[in-house]
C-alpha positions as CSV (number, residue, x, y, z in Angstrom):
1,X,-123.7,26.6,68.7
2,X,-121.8,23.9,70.3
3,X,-119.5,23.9,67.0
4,X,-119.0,27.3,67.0
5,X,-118.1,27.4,70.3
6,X,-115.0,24.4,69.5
7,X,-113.7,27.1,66.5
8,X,-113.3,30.1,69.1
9,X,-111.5,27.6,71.3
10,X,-109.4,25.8,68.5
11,X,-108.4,29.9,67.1
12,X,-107.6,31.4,70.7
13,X,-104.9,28.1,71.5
14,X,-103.3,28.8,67.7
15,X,-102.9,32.1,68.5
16,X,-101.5,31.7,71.8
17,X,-99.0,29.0,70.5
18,X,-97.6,31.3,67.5
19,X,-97.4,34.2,70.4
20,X,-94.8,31.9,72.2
21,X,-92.9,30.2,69.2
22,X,-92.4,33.6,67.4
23,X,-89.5,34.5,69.6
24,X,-88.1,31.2,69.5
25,X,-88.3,30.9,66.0
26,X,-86.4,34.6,65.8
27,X,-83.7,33.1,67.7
28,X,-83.5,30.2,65.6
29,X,-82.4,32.7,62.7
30,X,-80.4,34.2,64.5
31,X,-78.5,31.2,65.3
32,X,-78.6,29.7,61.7
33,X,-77.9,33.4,60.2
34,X,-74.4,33.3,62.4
35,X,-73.8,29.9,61.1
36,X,-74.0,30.6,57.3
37,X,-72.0,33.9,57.9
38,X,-69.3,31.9,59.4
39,X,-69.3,29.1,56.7
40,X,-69.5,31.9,54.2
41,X,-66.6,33.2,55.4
42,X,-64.5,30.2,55.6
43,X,-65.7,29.1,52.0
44,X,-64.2,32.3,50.6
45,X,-61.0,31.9,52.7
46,X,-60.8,28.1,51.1
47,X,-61.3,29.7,47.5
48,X,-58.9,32.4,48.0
49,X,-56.5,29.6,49.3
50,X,-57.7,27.5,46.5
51,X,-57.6,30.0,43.7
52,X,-53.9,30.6,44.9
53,X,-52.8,27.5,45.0
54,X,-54.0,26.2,41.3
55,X,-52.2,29.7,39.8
56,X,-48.9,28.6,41.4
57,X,-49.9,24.5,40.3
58,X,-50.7,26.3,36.8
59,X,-47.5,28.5,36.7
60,X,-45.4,25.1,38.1
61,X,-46.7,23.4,35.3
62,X,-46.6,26.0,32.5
63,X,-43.1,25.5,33.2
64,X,-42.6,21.7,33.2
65,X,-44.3,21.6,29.7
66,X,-41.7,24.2,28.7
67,X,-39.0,21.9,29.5
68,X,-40.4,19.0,28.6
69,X,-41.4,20.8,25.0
70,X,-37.5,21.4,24.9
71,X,-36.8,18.1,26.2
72,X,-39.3,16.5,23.3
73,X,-37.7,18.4,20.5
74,X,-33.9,17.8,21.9
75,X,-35.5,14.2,21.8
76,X,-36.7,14.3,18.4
77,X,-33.7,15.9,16.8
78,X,-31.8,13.1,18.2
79,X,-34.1,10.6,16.7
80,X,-33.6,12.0,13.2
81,X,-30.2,11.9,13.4
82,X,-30.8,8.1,15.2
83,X,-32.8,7.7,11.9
84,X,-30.2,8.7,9.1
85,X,-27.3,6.9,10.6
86,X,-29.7,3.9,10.6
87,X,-30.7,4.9,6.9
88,X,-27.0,5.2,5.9
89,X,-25.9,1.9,7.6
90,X,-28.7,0.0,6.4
91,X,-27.7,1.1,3.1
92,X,-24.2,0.5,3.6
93,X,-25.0,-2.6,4.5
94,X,-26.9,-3.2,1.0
95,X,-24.1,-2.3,-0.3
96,X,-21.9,-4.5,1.2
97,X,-24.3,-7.4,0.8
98,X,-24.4,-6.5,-3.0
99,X,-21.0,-6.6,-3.5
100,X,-20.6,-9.7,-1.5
101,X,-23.2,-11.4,-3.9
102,X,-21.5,-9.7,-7.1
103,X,-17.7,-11.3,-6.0
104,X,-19.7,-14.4,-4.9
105,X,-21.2,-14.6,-8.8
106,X,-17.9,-13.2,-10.5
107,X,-16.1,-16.1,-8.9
108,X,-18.4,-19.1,-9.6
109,X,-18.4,-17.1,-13.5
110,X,-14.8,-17.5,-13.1
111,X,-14.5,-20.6,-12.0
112,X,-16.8,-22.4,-14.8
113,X,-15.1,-20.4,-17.5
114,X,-11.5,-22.0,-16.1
115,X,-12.8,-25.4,-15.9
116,X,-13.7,-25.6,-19.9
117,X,-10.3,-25.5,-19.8
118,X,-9.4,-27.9,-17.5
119,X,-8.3,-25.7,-14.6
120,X,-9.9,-26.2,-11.1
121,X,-10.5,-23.6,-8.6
122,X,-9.8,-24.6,-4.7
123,X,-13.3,-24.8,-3.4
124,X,-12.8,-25.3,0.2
125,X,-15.2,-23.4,2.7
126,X,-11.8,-21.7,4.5
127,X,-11.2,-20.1,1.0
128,X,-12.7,-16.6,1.1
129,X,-14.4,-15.2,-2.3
130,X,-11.5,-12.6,-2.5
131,X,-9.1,-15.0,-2.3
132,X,-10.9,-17.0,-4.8
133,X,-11.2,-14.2,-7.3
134,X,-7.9,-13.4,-7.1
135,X,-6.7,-17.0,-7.8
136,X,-8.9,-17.0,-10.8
137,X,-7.5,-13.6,-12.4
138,X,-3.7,-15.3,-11.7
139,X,-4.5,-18.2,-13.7
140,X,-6.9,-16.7,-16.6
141,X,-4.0,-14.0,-16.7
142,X,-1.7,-17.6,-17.5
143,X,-4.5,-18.7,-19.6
144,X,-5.2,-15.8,-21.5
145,X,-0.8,-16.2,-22.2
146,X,-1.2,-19.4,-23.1
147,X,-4.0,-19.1,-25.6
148,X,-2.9,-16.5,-27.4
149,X,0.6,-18.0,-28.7
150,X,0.6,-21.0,-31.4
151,X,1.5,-24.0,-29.7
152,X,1.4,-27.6,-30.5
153,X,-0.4,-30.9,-28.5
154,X,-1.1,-34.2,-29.4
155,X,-4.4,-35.1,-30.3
156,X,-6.5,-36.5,-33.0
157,X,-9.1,-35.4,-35.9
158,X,-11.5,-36.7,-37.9
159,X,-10.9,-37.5,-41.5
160,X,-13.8,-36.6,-43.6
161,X,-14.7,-40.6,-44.2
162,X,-15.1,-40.1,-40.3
163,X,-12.0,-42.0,-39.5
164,X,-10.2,-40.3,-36.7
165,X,-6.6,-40.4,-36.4
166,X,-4.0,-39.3,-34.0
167,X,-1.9,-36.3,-35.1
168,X,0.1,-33.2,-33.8
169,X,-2.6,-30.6,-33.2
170,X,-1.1,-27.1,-33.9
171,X,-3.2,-24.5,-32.0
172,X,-3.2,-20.7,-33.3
173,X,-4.3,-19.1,-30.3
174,X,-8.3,-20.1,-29.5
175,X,-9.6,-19.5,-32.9
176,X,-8.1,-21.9,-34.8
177,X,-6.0,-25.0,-35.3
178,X,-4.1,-27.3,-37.7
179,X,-3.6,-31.0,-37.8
180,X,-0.3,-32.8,-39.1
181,X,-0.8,-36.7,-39.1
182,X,0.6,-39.6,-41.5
183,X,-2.5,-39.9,-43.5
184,X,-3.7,-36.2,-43.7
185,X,-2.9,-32.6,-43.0
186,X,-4.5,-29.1,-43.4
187,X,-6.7,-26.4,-41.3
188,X,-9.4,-28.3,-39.0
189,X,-12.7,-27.2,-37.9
190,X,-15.1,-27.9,-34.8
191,X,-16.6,-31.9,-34.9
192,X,-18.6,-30.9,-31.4
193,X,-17.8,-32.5,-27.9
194,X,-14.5,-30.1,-27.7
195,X,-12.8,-32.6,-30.9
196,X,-11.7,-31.7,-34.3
197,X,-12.3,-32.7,-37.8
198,X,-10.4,-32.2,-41.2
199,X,-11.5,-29.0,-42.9
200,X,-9.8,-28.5,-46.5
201,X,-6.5,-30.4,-46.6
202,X,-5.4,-29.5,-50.3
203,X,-5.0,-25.7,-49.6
204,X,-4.0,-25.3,-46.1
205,X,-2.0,-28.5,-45.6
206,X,1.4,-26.7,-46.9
207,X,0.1,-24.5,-43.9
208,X,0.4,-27.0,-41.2
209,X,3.4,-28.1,-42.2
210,X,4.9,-25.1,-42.6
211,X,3.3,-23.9,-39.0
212,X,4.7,-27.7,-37.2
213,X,8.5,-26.5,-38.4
214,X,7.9,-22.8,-36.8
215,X,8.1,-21.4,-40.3
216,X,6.8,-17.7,-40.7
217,X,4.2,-17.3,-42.9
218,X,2.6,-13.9,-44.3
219,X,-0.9,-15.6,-44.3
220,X,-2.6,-19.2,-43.6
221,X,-5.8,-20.7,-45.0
222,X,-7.1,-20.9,-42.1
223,X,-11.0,-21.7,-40.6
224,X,-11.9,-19.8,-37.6
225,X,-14.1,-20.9,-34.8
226,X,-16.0,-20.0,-31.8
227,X,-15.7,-22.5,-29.6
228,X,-15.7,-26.5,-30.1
229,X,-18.6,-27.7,-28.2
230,X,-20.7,-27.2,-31.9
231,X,-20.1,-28.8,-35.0
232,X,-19.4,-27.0,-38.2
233,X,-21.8,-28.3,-40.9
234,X,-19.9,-28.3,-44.7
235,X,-21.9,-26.2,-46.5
236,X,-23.2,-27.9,-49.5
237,X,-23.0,-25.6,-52.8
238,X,-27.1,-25.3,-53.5
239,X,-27.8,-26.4,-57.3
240,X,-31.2,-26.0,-59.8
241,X,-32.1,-29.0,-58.3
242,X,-32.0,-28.2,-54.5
243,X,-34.1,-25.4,-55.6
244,X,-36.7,-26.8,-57.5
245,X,-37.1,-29.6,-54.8
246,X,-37.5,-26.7,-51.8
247,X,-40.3,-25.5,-53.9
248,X,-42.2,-29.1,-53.4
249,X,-44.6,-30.0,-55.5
250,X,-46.1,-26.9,-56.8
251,X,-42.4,-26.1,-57.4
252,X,-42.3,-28.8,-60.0
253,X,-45.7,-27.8,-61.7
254,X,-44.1,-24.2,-62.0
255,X,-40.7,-25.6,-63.8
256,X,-42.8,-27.6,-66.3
257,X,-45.1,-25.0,-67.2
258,X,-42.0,-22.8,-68.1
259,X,-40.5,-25.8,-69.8
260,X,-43.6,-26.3,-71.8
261,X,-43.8,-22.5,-72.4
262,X,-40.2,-22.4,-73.4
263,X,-41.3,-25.3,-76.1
264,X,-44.1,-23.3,-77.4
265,X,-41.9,-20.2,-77.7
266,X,-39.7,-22.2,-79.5
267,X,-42.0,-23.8,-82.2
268,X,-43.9,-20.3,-82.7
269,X,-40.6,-18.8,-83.4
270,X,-40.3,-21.5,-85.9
271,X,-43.7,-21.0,-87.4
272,X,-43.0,-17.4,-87.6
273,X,-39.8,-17.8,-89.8
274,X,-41.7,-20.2,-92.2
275,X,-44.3,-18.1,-92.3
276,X,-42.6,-14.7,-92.7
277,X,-40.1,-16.0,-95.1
278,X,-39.1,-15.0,-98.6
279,X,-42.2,-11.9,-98.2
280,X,-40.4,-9.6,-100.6
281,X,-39.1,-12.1,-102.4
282,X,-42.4,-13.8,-103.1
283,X,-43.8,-9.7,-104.1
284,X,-40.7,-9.1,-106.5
285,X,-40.9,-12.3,-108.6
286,X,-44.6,-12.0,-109.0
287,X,-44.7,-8.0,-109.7
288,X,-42.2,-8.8,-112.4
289,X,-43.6,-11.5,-113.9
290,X,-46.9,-9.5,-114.0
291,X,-45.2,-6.7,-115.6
292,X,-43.2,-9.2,-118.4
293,X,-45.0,-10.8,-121.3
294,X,-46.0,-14.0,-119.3
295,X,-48.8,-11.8,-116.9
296,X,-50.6,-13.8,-114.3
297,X,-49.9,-17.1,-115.8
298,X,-46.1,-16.3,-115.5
299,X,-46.7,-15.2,-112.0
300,X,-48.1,-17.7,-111.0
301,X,-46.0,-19.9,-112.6
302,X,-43.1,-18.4,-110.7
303,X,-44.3,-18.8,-107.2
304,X,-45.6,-22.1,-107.6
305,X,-42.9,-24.4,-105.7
306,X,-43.1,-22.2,-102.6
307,X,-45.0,-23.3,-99.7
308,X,-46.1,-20.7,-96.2
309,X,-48.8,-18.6,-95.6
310,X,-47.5,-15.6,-97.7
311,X,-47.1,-18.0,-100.9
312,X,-50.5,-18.9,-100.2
313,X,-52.0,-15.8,-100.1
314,X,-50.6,-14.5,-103.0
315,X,-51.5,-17.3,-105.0
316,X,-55.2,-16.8,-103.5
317,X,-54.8,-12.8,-105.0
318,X,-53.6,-14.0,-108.4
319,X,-56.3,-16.4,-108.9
320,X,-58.7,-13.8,-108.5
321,X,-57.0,-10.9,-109.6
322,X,-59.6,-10.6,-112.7
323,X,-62.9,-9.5,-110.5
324,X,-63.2,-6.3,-109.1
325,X,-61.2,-5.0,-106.7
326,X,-63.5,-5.3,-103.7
327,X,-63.8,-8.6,-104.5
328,X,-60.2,-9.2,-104.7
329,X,-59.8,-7.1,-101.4
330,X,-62.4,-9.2,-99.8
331,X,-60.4,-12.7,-100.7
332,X,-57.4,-11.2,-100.0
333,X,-58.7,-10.6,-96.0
334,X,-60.3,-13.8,-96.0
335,X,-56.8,-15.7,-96.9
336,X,-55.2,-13.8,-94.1
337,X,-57.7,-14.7,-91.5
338,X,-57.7,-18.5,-92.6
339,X,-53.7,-17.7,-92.0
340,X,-54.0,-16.5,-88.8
341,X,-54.8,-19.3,-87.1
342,X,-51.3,-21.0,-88.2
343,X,-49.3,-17.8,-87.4
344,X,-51.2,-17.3,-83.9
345,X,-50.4,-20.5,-82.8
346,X,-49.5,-21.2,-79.3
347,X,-49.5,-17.4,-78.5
348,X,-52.2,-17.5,-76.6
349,X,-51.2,-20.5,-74.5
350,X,-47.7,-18.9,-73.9
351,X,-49.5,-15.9,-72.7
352,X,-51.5,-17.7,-70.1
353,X,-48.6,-20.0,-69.1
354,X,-47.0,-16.5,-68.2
355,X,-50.4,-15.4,-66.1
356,X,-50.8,-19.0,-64.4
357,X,-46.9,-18.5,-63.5
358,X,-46.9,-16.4,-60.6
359,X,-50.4,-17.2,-59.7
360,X,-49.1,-20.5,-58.9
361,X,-46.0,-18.9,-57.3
362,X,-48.7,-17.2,-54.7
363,X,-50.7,-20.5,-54.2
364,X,-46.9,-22.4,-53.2
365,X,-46.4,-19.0,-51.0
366,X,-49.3,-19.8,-49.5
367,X,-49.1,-23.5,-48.3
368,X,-45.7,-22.8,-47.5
369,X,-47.0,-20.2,-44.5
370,X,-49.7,-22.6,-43.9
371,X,-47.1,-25.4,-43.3
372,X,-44.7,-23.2,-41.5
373,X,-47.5,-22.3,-39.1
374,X,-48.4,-25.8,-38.5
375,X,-44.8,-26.4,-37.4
376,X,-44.8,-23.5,-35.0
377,X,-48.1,-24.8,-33.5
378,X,-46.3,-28.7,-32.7
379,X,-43.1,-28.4,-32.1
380,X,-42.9,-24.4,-31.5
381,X,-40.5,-21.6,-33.0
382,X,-37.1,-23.3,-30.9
383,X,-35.2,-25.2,-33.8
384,X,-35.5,-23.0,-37.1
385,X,-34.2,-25.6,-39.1
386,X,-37.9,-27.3,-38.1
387,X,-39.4,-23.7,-40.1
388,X,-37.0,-23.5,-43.0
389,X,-39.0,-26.3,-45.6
390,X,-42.4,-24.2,-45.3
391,X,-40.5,-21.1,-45.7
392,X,-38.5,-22.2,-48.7
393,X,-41.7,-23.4,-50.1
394,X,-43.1,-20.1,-49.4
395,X,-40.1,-18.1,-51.1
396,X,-38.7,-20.5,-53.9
397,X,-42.6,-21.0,-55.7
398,X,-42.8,-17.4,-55.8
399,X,-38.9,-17.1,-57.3
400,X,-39.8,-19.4,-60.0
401,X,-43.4,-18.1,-60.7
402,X,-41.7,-15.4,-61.5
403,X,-38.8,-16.8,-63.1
404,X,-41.2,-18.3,-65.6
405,X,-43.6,-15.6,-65.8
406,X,-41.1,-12.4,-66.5
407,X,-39.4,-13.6,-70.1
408,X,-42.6,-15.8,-71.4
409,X,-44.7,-12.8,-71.1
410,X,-42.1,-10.6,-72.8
411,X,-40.8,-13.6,-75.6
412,X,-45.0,-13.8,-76.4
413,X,-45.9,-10.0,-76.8
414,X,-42.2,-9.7,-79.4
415,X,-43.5,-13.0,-81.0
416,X,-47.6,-12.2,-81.0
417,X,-45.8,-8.4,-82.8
418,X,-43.9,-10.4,-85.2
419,X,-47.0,-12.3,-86.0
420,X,-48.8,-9.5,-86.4
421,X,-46.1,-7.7,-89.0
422,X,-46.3,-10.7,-90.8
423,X,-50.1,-10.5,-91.2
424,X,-49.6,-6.7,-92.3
425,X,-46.2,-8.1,-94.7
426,X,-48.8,-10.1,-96.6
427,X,-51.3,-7.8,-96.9
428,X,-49.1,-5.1,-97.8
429,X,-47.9,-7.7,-100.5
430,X,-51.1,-8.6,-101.7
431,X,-52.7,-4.8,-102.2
432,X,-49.0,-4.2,-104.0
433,X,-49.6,-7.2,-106.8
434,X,-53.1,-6.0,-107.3
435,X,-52.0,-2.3,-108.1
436,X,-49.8,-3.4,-110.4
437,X,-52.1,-5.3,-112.1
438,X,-54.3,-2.5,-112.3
439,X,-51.4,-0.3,-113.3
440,X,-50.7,-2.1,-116.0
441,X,-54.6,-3.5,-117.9
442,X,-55.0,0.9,-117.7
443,X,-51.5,1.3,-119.1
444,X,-52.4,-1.6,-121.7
């Protein structure tokens, strides 16, 4: 009870409290409602004021990027043509660099060409290029006078025991000169290091002298040159020898297989010609003795002195001639075989002299490269006279291989043909004398 009483109490004071803060609290609204309508208010005014403002900023600035875009692209036009000024002065400067360099090369070309001939260039710093060019065309344009007229200078020349003597030089232009001196006279040619030697004195020497009195002459024997700083080498007129020898050894081998092959040729043609001799002769005697009284003993009688493979095969047939003709035929084949060996001899050899020939011209071909190569790899491809043995090896052996090869092959087939006629000469022969024989007992 004495709670319930505390809750009436405690719910009567509430409601007597909220009774007197309710109008308060309606006040209070009021109050704060004013407020916010007056701060709304003034917020719109500042974003009217605001809004305004940033259109006229935007506008302001729409139009300084305008002229600024102009500005920018007045700008940038005047950069391009910055740009390709730049481009064509840079270039023109190039240009003018280039040509600088090119006079600066063209002079010092110049002024090395004048001093081979003993003119000197002023090569003081003060002394522009152009001025130095132009110096150098005055005096090659005096040069170029000078050297192309015949004119005459003492000097001296080499004899060709190497003895050097002093003597009027007489100069035909650059190309070429003369020499006139007590002890010799005639055209001269480069001896190197700018100095002269004798060339051929009996042909041209009526030249020099003729040239020294300012005779005219309608043409000179005369030796042409380049320049003098190289010596002309005589050349020296190549014989069998200097051949053979660039062939080196297998060189050798090649010459006196062909030497020995052109032996054998000859002694086969020599065997042939006994061997082949007196044929029909031989046939005629002993067909007419065979056909006379005297028979085969006549016959044989008749050929007796004569000596060869022929004579002996027909003195073979008319030894037999009695027996039957197979027989006889038979002894007649078997003579010419045992002949053969005489009348083949040496054809074989010469035929394989003629193989071997250029075989051995490959093999010298090929130590030749082998030795040229070797060259290359120590001392390099710089002085060709250092390449020219192996090559001549290379080229010569196969020159003479061939040399060899070409008329023993062609001498040995005619002689191993002639050999062969011969053979068929004496059996022709031999079958001849038997029909006769035959002939004759049936006639008889």
């Amino acid at each position: 009870m004495p709670n319930l009483k505390k809750l009436l109490l405690l719910v009567t004071a509430v409601l007597c409290l909220s009774t007197l803060n309710a109008s308060e609290l309606s006040d209070a609204y009021k109050k704060e409602y004013t407020f916010l309508k007056a701060q709304k208010s003034e917020l719109q005014s500042r974003f009217i004021k605001e809004e305004t403002q940033q259109k006229e900023d935007i506008g302001s600035a729409g139009g300084k990027l305008d002229a600024l875009q102009e500005k920018l692209i007045k700008v940038s036009a005047e950069l391009k043509t910055a740009q390709e000024d730049l481009e064509k002065l840079t270039k023109k400067a190039d240009e003018v660099a280039e040509n600088g360099d090119i006079t600066s090369v063209v002079t010092m070309q110049a002024t090395a060409a004048l001093q081979e001939y003993g003119l000197e260039m002023d090569e003081s710093k003060k002394t522009t290029n152009l001025e130095k060019l132009t110096l150098a065309f005055d005096k090659s344009a005096k040069l170029y006078v000078e050297l192309s007229s015949i004119r005459s200078e003492k000097g001296k020349f080499y004899l060709p025991n190497g003895k050097p003597v002093l003597a009027d030089i007489i100069k035909v232009g650059n190309i070429a000169a003369f020499g006139l001196s007590k002890e010799a006279k005639g055209a001269l040619a480069p001896a190197g290091e700018g100095k002269y030697k004798l060339w051929n004195s009996a042909d041209s020497s009526d030249d020099a002298k003729a040239l020294f009195s300012g005779e005219q002459l309608e043409g000179l024997d005369i030796f042409v040159y380049e320049n003098l700083d190289k010596e002309v080498e005589f050349k020296k007129e190549k014989t069998v020898g200097d051949t053979v020898s660039a062939g080196g050894v297998i060189g050798y081998i090649i010459l006196a297989l062909g030497l020995l092959g052109l032996l054998l040729i000859l002694l086969r043609i020599t065997l042939l010609s006994k061997s082949g001799s007196n044929v029909e002769k031989l046939t005629k005697e002993v067909v007419e003795n065979l056909t006379s009284n005297g028979g085969v003993s006549a016959a044989q009688e008749a050929i007796k002195g004569y000596k060869g493979s022929t004579a002996r095969v027909l003195k073979a047939t008319l030894r037999n001639i009695t027996r039957d003709r197979e027989h006889i035929e038979d002894i007649v084949m078997e003579n010419i075989l045992n002949e053969s060996s005489a009348i083949d001899k040496f054809g074989s050899f010469v035929l394989v002299i003629a193989a071997v020939a250029p075989l051995l011209g490959l093999l010298g071909t090929v130590t030749g490269m082998i030795s040229t190569f070797d060259i290359i790899t120590e001392h390099g491809t710089g002085d060709p006279k250092l390449l020219s043995g192996g090559i001549s090896e290379a080229l010569v052996t196969t020159m003479l291989g061939l040399i060899v090869a070409i008329p023993l092959l062609l001498l040995g087939n005619l002689l191993s043909g002639w050999a062969q006629n011969i053979k068929d000469s004496m059996e022709q022969s031999a079958l001849h004398i038997i029909n006769v024989f035959e002939k004759n007992n049936v006639e008889s």
